[in-house]
C-alpha positions as CSV (number, residue, x, y, z in Angstrom):
1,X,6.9,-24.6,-63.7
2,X,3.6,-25.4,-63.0
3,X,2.4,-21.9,-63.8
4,X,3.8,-22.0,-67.2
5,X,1.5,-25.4,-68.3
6,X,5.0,-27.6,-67.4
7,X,4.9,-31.1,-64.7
8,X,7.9,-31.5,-63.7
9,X,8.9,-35.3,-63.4
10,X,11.2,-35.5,-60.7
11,X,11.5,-39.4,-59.5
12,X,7.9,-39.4,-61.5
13,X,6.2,-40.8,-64.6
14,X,3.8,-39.6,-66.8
15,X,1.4,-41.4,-69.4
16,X,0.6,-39.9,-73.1
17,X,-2.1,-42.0,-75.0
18,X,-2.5,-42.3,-78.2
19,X,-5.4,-44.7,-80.1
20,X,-5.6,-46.4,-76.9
21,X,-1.2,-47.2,-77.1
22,X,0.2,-45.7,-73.6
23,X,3.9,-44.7,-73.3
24,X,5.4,-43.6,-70.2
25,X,7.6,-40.6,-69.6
26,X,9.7,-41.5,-66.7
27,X,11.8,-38.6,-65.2
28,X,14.9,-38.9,-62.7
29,X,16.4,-36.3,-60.1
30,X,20.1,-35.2,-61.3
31,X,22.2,-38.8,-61.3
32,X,26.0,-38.9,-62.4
33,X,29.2,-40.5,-62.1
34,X,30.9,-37.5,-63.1
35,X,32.4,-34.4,-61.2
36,X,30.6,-33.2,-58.2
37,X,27.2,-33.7,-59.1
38,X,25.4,-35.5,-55.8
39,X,23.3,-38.6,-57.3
40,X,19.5,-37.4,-56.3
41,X,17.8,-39.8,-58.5
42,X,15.8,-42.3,-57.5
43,X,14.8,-44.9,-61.2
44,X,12.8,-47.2,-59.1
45,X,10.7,-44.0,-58.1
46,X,10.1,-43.2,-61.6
47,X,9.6,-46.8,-62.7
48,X,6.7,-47.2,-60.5
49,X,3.1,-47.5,-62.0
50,X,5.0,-47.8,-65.3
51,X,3.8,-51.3,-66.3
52,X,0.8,-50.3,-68.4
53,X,3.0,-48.4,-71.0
54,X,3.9,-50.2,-74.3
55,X,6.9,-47.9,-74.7
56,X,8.8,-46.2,-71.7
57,X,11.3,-43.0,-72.4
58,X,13.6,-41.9,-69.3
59,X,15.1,-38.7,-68.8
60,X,18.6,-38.8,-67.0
61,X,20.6,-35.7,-66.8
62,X,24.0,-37.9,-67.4
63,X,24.5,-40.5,-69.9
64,X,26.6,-42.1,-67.1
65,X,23.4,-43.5,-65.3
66,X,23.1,-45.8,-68.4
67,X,25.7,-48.1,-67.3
68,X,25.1,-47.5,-63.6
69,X,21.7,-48.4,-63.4
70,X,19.4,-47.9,-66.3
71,X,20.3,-50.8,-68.2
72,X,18.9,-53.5,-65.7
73,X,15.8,-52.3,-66.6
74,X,15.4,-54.4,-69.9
75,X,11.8,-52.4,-70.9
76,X,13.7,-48.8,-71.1
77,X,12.9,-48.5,-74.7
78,X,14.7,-45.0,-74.9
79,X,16.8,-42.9,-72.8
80,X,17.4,-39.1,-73.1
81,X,20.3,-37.2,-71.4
82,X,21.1,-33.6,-71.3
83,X,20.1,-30.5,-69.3
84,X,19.1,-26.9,-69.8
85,X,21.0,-25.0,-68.0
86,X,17.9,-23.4,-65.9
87,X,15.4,-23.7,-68.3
């Protein structure tokens, strides 16, 4: 990943700038209620350092985590699920 220009955020945040407004990307480890997916995530990893941002976007893999968890986090401004099937 690294190789092809790519940070991977697992249980990690990242800032983009722009004309001085910072949003954070926040990026979880697979989390689900459904099927047999195991629930690596960890939010409050991700969440860290995150105060800064005026806007903060999570990546989940499963919409599921919305209810679980994400939505006690009031500042969440935007959540995206999905995967890509190995890239």
């Amino acid at each position: 990943h690294q190789h092809l220009g790519w940070q991977l955020l697992d249980d990690k945040s990242s800032y983009l700038t722009q004309n001085q407004e910072k949003i954070a990307i926040l990026g979880v480890g697979n989390w689900g209620t459904r099927g047999r997916f195991p629930k690596y995530g960890k939010l409050e990893m991700a969440y860290e350092n995150t105060r800064e941002a005026e806007a903060k976007i999570l990546l989940s893999h499963d919409p599921t985590h919305w209810d679980a968890q994400i939505r006690m986090y009031s500042d969440i401004d935007l959540t995206l699920s999905g995967h890509t099937h190995g890239m």
